[in-house]
N, C-alpha and C positions, 0 to 999 in steps of 0.2 A: 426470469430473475425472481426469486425469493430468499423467502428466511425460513431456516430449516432447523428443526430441534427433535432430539432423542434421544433414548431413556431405556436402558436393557436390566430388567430384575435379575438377579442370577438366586435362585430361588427366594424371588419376593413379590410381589405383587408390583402393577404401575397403575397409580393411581390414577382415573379418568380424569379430575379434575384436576391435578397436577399439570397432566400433560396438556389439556387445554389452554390453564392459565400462561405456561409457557411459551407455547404456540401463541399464543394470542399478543407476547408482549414484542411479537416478532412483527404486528400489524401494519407498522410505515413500510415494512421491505415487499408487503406482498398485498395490497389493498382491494385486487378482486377476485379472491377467494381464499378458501380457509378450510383445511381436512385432519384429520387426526385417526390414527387407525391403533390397538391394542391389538397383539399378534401373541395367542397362547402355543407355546413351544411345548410338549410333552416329552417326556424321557427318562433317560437316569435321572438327568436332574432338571426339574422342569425353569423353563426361560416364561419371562415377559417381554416384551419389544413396545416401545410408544415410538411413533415415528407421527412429527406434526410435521406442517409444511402453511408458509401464508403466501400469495402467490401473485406476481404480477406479469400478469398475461401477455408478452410479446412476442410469441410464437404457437399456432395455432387458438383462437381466443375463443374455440368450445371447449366443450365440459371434457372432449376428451383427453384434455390436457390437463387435469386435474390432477395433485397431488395429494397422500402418498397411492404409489403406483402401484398395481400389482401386475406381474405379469402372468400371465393363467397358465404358461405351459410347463414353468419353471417352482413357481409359487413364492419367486423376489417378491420385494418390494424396494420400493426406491423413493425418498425425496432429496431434492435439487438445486441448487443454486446455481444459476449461471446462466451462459450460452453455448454452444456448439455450434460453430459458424460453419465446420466442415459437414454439419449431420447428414444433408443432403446425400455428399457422395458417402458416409460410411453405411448411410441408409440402402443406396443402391448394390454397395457391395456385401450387405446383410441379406438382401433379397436375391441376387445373385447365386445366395449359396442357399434359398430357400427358405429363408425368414422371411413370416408375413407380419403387416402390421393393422393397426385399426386404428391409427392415427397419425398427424401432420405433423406432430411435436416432437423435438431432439430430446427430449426425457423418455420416451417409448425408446428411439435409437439406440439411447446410453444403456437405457435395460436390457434388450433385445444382444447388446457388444457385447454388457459383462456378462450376462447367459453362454452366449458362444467362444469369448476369448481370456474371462476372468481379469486377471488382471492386467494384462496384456491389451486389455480394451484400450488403457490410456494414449499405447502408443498411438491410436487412432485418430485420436482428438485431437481440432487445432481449436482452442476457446479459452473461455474463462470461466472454470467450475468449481463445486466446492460440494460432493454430495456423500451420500450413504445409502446401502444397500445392502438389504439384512437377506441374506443368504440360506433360506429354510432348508435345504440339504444338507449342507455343511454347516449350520449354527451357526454361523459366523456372521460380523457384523465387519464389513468393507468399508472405508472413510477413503477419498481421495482430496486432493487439491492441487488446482492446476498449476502447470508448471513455472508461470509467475509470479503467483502468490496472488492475481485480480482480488479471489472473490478471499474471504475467511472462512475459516474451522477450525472452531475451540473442542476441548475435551476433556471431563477431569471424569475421578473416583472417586465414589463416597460411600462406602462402604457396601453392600451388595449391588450400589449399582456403578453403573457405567453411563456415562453423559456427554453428549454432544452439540453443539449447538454453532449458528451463523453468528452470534454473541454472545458476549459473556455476560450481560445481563439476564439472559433468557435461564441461563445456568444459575444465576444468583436466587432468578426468580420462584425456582424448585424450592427452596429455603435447606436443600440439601448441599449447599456449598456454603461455609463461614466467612462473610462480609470480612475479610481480613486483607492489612494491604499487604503484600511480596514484599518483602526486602530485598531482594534480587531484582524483582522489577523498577522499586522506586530506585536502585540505585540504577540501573539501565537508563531510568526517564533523566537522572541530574546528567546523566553523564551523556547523551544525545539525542533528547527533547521528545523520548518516545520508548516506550521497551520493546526491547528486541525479542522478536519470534527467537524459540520458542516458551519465551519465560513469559507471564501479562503481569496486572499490574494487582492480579488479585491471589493469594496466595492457592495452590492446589488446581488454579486454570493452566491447560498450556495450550497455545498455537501449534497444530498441525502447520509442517513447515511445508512450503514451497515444492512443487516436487516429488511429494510424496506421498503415500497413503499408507491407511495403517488396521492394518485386521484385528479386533478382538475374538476371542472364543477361548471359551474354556475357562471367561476369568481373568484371561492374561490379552495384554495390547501388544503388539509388534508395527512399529515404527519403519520404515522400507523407502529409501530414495529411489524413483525409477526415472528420472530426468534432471541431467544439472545442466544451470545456462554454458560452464564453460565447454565448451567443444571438442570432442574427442581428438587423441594428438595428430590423426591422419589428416584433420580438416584444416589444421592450422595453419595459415601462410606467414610467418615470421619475416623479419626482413624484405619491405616492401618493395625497398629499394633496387632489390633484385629479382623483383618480378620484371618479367617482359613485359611491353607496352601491349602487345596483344592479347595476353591475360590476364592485364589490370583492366583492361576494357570489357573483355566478359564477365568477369566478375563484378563491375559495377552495376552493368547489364543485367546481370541475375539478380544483385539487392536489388534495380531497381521494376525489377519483374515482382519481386517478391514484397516490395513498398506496397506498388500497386494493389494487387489481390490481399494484402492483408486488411489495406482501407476498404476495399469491395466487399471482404466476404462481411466486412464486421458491419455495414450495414443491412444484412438481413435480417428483417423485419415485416412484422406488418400491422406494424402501429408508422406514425411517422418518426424523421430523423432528426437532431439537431447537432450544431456544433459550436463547442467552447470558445468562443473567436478573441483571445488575445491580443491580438496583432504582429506577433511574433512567429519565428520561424516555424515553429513546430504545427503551431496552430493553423496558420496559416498554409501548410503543407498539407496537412488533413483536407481542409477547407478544397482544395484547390484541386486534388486529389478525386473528391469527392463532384464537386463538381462539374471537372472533366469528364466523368462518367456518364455524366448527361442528365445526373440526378437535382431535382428540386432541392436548396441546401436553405433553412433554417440556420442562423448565426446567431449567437449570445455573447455581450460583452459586457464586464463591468466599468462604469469609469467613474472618477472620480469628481472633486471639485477642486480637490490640491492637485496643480496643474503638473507638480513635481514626479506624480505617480499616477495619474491619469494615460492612459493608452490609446483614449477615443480615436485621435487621429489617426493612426497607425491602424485599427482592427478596423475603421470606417473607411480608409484606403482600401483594404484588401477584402471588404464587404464590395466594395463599388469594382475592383478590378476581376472578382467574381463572379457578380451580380447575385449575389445572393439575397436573401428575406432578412436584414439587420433589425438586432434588436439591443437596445443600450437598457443596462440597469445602473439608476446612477444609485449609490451606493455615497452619505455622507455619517458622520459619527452618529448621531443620533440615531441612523440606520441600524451601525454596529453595536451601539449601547444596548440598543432595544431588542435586537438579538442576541444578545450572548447570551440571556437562560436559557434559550430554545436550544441554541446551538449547546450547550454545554448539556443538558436531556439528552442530544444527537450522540455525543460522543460515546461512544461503548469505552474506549480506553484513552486518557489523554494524551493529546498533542499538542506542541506550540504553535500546529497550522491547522487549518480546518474552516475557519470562518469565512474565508474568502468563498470556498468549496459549496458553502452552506446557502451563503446569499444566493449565490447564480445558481446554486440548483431549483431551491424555491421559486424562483422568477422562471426559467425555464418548465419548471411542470407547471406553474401557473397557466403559460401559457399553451398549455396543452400538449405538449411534447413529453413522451416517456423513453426514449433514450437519445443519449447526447453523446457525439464522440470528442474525446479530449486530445490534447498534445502528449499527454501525461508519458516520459519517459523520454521524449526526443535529446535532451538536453544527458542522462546518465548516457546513454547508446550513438550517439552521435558526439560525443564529447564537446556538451555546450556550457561547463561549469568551466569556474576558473581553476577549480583541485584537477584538471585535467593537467594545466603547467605549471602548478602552484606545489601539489604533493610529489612531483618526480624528482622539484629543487630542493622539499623537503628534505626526503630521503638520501642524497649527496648530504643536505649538513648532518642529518641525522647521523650516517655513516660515519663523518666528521667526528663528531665528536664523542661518539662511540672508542675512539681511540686511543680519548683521554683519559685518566683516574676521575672516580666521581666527583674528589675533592675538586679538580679542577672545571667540572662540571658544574657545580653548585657555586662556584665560585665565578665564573662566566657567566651564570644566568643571574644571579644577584645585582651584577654586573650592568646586565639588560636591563634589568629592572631600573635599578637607580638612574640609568642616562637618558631612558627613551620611555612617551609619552605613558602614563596607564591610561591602557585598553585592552579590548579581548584580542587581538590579533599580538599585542608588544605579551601579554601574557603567556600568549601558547608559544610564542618562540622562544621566550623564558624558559616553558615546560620542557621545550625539544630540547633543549640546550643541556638541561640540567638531567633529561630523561638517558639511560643506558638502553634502552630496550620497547619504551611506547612507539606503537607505530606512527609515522606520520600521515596517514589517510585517515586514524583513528582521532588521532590529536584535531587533523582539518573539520572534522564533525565533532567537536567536544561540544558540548554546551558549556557544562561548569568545570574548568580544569581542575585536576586529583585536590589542589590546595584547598579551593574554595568550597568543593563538592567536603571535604571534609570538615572544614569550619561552617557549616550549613548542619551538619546532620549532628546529633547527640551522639554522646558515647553509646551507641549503640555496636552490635558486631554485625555494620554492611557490608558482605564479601561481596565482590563483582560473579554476577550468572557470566564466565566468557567463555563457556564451555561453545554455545552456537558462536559467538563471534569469532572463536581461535578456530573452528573448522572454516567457516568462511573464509579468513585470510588462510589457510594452507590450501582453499581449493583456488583461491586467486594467485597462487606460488607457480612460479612460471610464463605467466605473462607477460608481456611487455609495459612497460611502462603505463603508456595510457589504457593498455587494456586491463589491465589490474585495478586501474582508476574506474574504469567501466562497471565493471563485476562488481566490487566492491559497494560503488552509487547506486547497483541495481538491486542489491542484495542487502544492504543496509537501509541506506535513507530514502529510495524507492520504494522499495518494503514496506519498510517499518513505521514510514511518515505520509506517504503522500500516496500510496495506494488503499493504506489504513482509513485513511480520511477520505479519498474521492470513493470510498465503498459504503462507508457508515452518514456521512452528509449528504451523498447524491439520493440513497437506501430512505434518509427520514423525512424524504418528500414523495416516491414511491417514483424516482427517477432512477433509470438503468444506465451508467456511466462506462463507457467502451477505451478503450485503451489502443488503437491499433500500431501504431508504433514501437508495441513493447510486444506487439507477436512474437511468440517463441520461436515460430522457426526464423522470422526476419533475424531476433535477437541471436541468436546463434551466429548466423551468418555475417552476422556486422562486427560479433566477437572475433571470430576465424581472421577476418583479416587484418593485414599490420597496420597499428596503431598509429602509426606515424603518416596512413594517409588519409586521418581524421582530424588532423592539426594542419593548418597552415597561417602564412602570415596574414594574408589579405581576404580571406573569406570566411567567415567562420560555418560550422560543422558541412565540409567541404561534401562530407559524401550524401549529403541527405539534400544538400543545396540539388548538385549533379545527377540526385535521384527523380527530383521532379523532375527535371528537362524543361528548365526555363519558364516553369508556373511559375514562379513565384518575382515578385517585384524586385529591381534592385532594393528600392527603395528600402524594402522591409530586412535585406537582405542584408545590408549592409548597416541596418542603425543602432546607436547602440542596444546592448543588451540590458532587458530589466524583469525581474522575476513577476511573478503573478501572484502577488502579494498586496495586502492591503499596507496603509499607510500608518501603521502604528506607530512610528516613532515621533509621529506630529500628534497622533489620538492623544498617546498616553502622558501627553504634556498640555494635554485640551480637555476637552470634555471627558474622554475615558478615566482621567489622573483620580478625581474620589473616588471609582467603584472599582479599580487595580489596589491601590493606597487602603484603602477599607478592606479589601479582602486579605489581604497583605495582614493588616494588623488584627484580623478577625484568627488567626493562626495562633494567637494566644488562647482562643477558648475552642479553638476547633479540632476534628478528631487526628490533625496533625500535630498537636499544641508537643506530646512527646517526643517527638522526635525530629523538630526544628529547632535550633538555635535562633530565638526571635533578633538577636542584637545581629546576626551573620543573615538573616535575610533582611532586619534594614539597610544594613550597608550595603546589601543587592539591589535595594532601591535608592538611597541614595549615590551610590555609583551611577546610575542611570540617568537619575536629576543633573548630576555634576557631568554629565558626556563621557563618562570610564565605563560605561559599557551597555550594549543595545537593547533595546527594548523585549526582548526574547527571551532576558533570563528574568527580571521581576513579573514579565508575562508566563513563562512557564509554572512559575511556583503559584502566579494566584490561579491558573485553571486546573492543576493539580489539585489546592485547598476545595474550589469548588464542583469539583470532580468527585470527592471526596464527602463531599456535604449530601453529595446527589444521592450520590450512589448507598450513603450508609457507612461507606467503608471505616474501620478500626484501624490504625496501627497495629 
């Protein structure tokens, strides 16, 4: 696991201290060790290469796992972000065909694949990566990123050169990128608490998407999908109802063959393990998973002192039902107060989550542990949200009223409004109501519906980036109902929020945070089959229950559901209220002051005072303002 930056002249020079200082601002993601290499390209027209890399040693921990790489028979060079849980066997099958190595590390492997299979390597990989490799026969510069988005990779243009980086600060840090904010991005953030790959939030960065890698040469980038979550049409079993009882049972068999070995491979290592412990399904399926394995398991939990969102019980049950090594961080306001500069440093791009992410990672590398495996994903791929049954009713009224004249549309939703309560939930069916054509999975992840988001911003011209979101939804076209709901949660607000954050919070303690429930090839296989036998009345996320084989406690099994969230809606009416309330009105002199309506974000806060709506949207706009302060950024 590192942080990776680079930097291609196209007849220009790469400045030694540039490339250092950027490398360097990569320090929390990689704290024990640090390389930088200058690559003079000779030719028609001659090339520079900067390729840094800072590095946090969890798989072979000599020097020969040192980055950036070169490989001596090829003359690659490579640095890397990630893991390769499968390297072993692509290792065996490299030497198989007569590759030799001189080292332990899946960074030698990855070299070693794209030498022999180019791009085609990817197919090989089961992990979480994010790398580069500049290609001295072909001039060409290779970017990947694994296929669900784990790790990051930014990249922009500025004029002779070409720029990469595991951040977008590292990019800013060149001073060849202009501290300026995206208007495409900040309208992304009002409209679902985060921008959307592949737009950010600084203008001329963009996110390398999911999936894909992307060749420069010549000058010119090409952009290349070579993996999408949804599953080819052969694999698809539709209609569950009409499977046999004999190959609904094999195929639970194989998810839960494939459950298995994705928690197995992802703890290869050889530093020690720990795990996220919630008390909750997912987590506890991890836990339990791991475990069984026969492995020494490390737990981490946060709880609280407001007994209303505290979990202790729940994740010290299922510490005790797997004897695992428990560790409680309690976590009260004073805690979260005292962290938010830190945390908000942390953050490469804002989000309205993160904090939570930030406390327990800090307490887990504290105590010595450098990678943690999380739930993270159970809940999109298991259908554990309520937009699982919430957006399939949408879309019936949506259809609904799709059928009427707009007049009569706007007129039904005014309608809404005047009878039933203000809040965000009586607003968005307002929206659906009066909307001809917003989707209702978009609508269920709004932050600020279209009304508000435009009484918020100045007459400025914010068009909506939905160029990646409108491909997203025609690649989720054809799905079933809850599977569409799947794709969507995995490729939006997975993405875009909570993979974003468990990379750059776990990263700025120098914690490696593991996802294995979002394994791609599990992830596929959980897509393929029919959505309808992910829903039932009496058990919730039925296939991931039936995947353990009875690990897991009724108890935990059946109680309610609560997100892994801090308690902010008690903070920001306590102690947090003057340092939100102050940042809030500091938007008058700060470098958002243009392009805020200061009167359309008090009423963001006082709606929130007054109970008309959640903590989330006057919390979005103050970490955006101070996000903003941090970073430098302009309007």
């Amino acid at each position: 696991m590192c942080g990776i930056f680079g930097i291609v002249g196209r007849g220009a020079s790469v400045d030694a201290q540039l490339l250092d200082q950027a490398t360097q601002s990569l320090a929390h993601r990689g704290p024990d060790d640090s390389g930088t290499v200058i690559i003079r390209e000779q030719g028609p027209e001659t090339l520079e290469v900067g390729l840094g890399n800072r590095r946090l040693a969890i798989l072979d921990l000599s020097p020969l796992g040192h980055q950036p790489m070169r490989d001596p028979e090829t003359g690659n060079w490579i640095v890397y972000n990630g893991e390769i849980y499968n390297f072993r066997e692509v290792r065996k099958k490299l030497e198989d065909d007569g590759v030799q190595f001189v080292s332990n590390s899946d960074t030698e492997v990855l070299l070693k694949a794209y030498a022999r299979w180019k791009e085609r390597c990817l197919e090989e990989f089961r992990g979480m990566f994010a790398f580069a490799i500049w290609d001295t026969q072909s001039r060409r510069l290779f970017l990947a990123r694994d296929p669900m988005g784990v790790k990051p990779l930014y990249y922009c243009t500025s004029g002779q050169y070409f720029l990469f980086a595991s951040e977008t600060r590292a990019l800013l840090r060149t001073g060849l990128v202009p501290c300026r904010l995206d208007r495409a991005g900040l309208f992304s953030y009002l409209s679902f608490g985060s921008a959307y790959d592949p737009i950010t939030l600084i203008e001329g960065i963009c996110a390398l998407r999911p999936g894909h890698y992307l060749t420069w040469e010549n000058g010119r980038a090409y952009e290349q999908m070579y993996w999408d979550l949804r599953p080819p049409l052969a694999e698809m079993r539709n209609g569950g109802k009409r499977t046999g009882s004999a190959e609904r049972e094999r195929l639970q068999t194989d998810l839960s063959t494939a459950l298995d070995e994705a928690v197995r491979m992802q703890t290869v290592s050889d530093v020690p393990v720990g795990v996220f412990l919630s008390g909750g399904i997912d987590s506890s399926a991890v836990a339990g998973l791991l475990r069984r394995s026969g492995a020494d398991v490390n737990t981490f939990s946060i709880v609280f002192r407001e007994a209303d969102y505290s979990e202790a019980e729940h994740s010290r049950a299922v510490a005790r039902e797997f004897g695992t090594n428990h560790h409680e961080i309690l976590v009260s306001q004073h805690d979260a107060l005292e962290a938010i500069p830190s945390a908000l440093r942390a953050m490469d791009q804002p989000t309205i989550d993160g904090l939570n992410t930030y406390l327990i990672a800090r307490q887990t590398r504290a105590a010595g542990i450098k990678v943690a495996l999380s739930g993270l994903g159970g809940d999109e791929l298991f259908a554990g949200y309520s937009s699982f049954r919430d957006v399939p009713r949408m879309q019936r009224i949506a259809r609904l009223c799709a059928a009427f004249p707009g007049i009569l549309r706007d007129w039904a939703a005014r309608l809404l409004g005047a009878v039933t309560p203000e809040n965000d939930r009586n607003r968005k069916l307002a929206a659906l109501a009066a909307s001809g054509g917003i989707d209702p999975y978009v609508l269920s992840r709004t932050l600020f519906i279209p009304e508000t988001r435009s009484s918020l911003l100045r007459k400025h011209n914010f068009e909506p980036a939905s160029l990646a979101l409108s491909d997203t939804l025609d690649h989720a076209r054809g799905l079933d109902p809850i599977n569409r709901v799947s794709y969507l949660e995995s490729r939006c607000y997975m993405l875009n929020t909570l993979l974003r954050d468990a990379d750059v919070m776990s990263m700025a303690h120098g914690l490696e945070m593991r996802v294995p429930l979002i394994d791609h090839v599990l992830a596929r296989k959980l897509l393929a089959l029919p959505g309808d036998w992910k829903l039932n009345g009496s058990t919730p996320k039925p296939l991931l229950v039936d995947a353990v084989q009875g690990a897991l406690p009724e108890r935990i099994v059946h109680r309610k559901k609560r997100g892994f969230t801090l308690p902010f809606e008690h903070w920001l009416r306590d102690e947090l209220r003057p340092e939100v309330e102050h940042g809030l009105q500091s938007l008058a002199e700060g470098p958002l002051a243009s392009v805020f309506d200061l009167s359309a974000v008090r009423t963001v806060w006082n709606n929130f005072g007054s109970g008309k709506t959640s903590w989330s949207r006057p919390w979005a706009l103050y970490v955006l303002q101070k996000w903003c302060e941090v970073n430098s950024l302009q309007a």
